[in-house]
C-alpha positions in Angstrom: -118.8 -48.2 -25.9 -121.5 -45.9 -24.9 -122.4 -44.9 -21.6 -126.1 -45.6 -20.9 -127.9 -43.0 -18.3 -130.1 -44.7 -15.5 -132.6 -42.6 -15.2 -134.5 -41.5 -11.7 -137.7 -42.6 -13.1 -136.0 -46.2 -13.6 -134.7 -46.0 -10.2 -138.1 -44.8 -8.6 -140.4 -47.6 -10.2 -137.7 -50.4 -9.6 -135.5 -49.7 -6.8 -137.5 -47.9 -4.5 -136.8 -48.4 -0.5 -139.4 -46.3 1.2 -140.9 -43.1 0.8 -140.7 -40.7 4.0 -142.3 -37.4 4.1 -142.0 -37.1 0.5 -139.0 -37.5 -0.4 -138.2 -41.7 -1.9 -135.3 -43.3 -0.7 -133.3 -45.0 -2.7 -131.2 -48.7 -2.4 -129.0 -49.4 -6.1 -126.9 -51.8 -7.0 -124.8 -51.0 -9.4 -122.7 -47.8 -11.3 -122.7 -44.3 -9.5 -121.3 -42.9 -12.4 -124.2 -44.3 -14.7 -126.7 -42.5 -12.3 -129.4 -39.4 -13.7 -129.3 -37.8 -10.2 -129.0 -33.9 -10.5 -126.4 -34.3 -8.0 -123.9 -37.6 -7.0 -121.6 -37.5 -3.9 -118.0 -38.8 -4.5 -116.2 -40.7 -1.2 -113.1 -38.5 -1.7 -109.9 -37.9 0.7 -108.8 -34.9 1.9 -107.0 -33.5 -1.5 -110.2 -34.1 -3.7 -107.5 -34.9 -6.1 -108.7 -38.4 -7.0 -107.4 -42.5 -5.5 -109.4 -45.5 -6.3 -112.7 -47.5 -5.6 -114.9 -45.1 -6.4 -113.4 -41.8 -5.9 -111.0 -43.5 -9.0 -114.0 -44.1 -10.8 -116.2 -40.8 -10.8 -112.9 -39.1 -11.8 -112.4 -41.2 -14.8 -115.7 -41.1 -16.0 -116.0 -36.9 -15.1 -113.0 -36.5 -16.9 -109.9 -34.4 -16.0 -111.6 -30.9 -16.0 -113.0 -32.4 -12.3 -110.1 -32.6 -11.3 -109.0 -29.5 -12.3 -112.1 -28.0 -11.0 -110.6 -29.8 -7.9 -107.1 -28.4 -7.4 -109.0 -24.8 -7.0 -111.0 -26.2 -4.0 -108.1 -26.0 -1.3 -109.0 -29.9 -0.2 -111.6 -30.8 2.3 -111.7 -31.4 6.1 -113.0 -34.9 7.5 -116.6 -34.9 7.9 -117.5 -32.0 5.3 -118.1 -31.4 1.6 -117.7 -29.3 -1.4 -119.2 -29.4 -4.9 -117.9 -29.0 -8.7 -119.4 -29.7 -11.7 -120.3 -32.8 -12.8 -118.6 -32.3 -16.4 -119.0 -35.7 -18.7 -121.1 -37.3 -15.9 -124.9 -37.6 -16.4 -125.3 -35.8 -12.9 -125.1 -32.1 -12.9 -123.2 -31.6 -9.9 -120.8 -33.7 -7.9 -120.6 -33.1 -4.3 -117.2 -34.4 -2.8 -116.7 -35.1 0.8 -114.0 -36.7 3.4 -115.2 -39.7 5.4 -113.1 -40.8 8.1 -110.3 -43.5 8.4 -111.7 -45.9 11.4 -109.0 -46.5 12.8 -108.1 -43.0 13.4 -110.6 -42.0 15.2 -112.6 -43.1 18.8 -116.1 -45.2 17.5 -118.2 -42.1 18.8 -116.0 -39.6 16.7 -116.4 -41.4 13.5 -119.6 -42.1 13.7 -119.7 -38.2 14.2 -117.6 -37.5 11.4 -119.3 -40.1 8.7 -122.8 -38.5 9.8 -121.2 -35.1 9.0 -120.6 -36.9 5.5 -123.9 -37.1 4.9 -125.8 -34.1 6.5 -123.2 -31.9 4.8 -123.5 -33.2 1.3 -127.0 -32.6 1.5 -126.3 -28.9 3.0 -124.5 -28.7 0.1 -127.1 -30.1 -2.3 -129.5 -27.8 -1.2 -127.8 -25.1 -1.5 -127.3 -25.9 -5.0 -131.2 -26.6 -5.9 -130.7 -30.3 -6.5 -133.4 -32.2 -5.6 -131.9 -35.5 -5.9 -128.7 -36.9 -4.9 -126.9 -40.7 -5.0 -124.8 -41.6 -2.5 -121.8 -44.0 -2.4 -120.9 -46.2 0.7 -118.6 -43.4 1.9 -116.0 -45.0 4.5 -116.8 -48.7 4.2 -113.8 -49.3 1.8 -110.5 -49.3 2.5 -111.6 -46.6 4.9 -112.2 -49.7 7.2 -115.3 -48.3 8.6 -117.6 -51.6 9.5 -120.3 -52.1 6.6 -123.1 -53.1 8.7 -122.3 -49.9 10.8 -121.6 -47.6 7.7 -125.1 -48.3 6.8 -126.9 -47.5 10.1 -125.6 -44.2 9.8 -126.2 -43.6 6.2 -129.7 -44.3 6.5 -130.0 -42.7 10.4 -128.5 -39.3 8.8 -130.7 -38.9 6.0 -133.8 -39.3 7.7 -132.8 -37.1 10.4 -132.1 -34.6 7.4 -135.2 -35.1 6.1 -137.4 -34.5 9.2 -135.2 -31.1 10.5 -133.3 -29.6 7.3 -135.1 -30.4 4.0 -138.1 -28.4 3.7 -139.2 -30.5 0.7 -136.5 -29.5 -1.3 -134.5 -33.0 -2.2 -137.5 -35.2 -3.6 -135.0 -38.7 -4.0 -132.0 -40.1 -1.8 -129.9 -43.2 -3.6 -128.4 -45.5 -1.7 -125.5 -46.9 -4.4 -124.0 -49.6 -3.1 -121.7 -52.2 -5.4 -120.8 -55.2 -3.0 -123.9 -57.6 -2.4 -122.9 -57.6 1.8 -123.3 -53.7 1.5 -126.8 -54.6 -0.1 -127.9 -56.6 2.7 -126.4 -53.9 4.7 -128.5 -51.5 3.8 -131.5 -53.0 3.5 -131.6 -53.9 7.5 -130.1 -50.2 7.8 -133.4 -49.0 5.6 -135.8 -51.2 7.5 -134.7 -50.3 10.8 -135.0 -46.6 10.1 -138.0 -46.2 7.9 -140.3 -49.1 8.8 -141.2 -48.1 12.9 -141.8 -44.9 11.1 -144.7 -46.5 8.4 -146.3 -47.8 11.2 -146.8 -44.7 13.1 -147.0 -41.8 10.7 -149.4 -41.9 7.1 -146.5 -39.7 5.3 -144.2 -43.2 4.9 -144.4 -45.5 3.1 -142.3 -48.8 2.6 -143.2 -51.3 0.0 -143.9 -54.9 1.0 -141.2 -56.3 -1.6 -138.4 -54.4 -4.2 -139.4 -55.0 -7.6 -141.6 -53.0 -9.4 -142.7 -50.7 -7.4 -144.2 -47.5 -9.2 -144.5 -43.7 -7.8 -147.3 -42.3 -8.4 -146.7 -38.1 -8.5 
């Protein structure tokens, strides 16, 4: 059956969260794999070399030369990321990082660590010209890292991104989450970190309900 491509334009008049110093942020439910983004990030362990949930899933859909790409790579530390192609994916690139395993790690340290998740994989999107990127719930699976938690930091890191690192470059964030709790997650997460902001400074933006909301360039 053929794969149908969600395209950003889709995602930006539909799903859009908030817009913050010009870059739109994101919040899908759905289908990473199915996602237009120039760039996706896969929740990968430390070999790179595939498992389930959705590390399972990008892999199957990439097809094996990721993970061939993958066994040249040399693995990846806890808290940082890499990048391959994106092969039979609609995104160009996929950027592959480590999130931690709660329960090996203090609170403090894995908030650290998850954090690191995201401000690296946007390093490394930027450093590959992408200028957009969809994120999984990195950690939140069988990871055990606590949902409601998982999102806090998601949307805490990328705005911090935004307003010290970005320089304009990524233009759209996704938030792709697949369970409805991570949904309602991240939409608190997105509120708490985007709406104070609206209120206070003319470059945000938050719409006053999710549906069809359009962009205008």
């Amino acid at each position: 059956m053929p794969r149908t491509p969600i395209s950003l334009s889709t995602l930006r008049s539909a799903h859009l969260a908030a817009t913050y110093k010009g870059t739109n942020v994101i919040l899908y439910q759905g289908d990473i794999t199915l996602l237009d983004t120039h760039a996706i990030v896969n929740a990968a362990n430390n070999s790179l070399l595939g498992g389930g949930g959705v590390d399972g899933a990008i892999h199957r859909a990439a097809g094996k030369e990721l993970l061939r790409e993958c066994r040249t790579l040399g693995g990846c530390s806890t808290g940082k990321a890499k990048s391959a192609e994106g092969y039979n994916l609609f995104a160009k690139k996929v950027i592959l990082t480590a999130g931690p395993k709660y329960w090996e790690f203090s609170p403090q340290r894995a908030k650290e660590l998850l954090e690191g998740c995201y401000l690296e994989s946007l390093r490394e999107a930027k450093r590959l010209g992408s200028h957009s990127i969809s994120f999984p719930c990195i950690s939140a699976g069988v990871y055990g890292y606590p949902g409601k938690e998982a999102a806090k930091v998601a949307c805490e890191s990328i705005k911090k991104f935004i307003e010290t690192e970005n320089n304009g470059i990524i233009k759209d964030v996704v938030f792709c989450v697949f369970e409805e709790s991570d949904k309602t997650y991240y939409e608190s997460a997105l509120r708490a970190a985007f709406q104070a902001s609206a209120s206070s400074d003319e470059s945000t933006t938050v719409p006053d309900s999710e549906p069809a909301v359009e962009v205008k360039a």
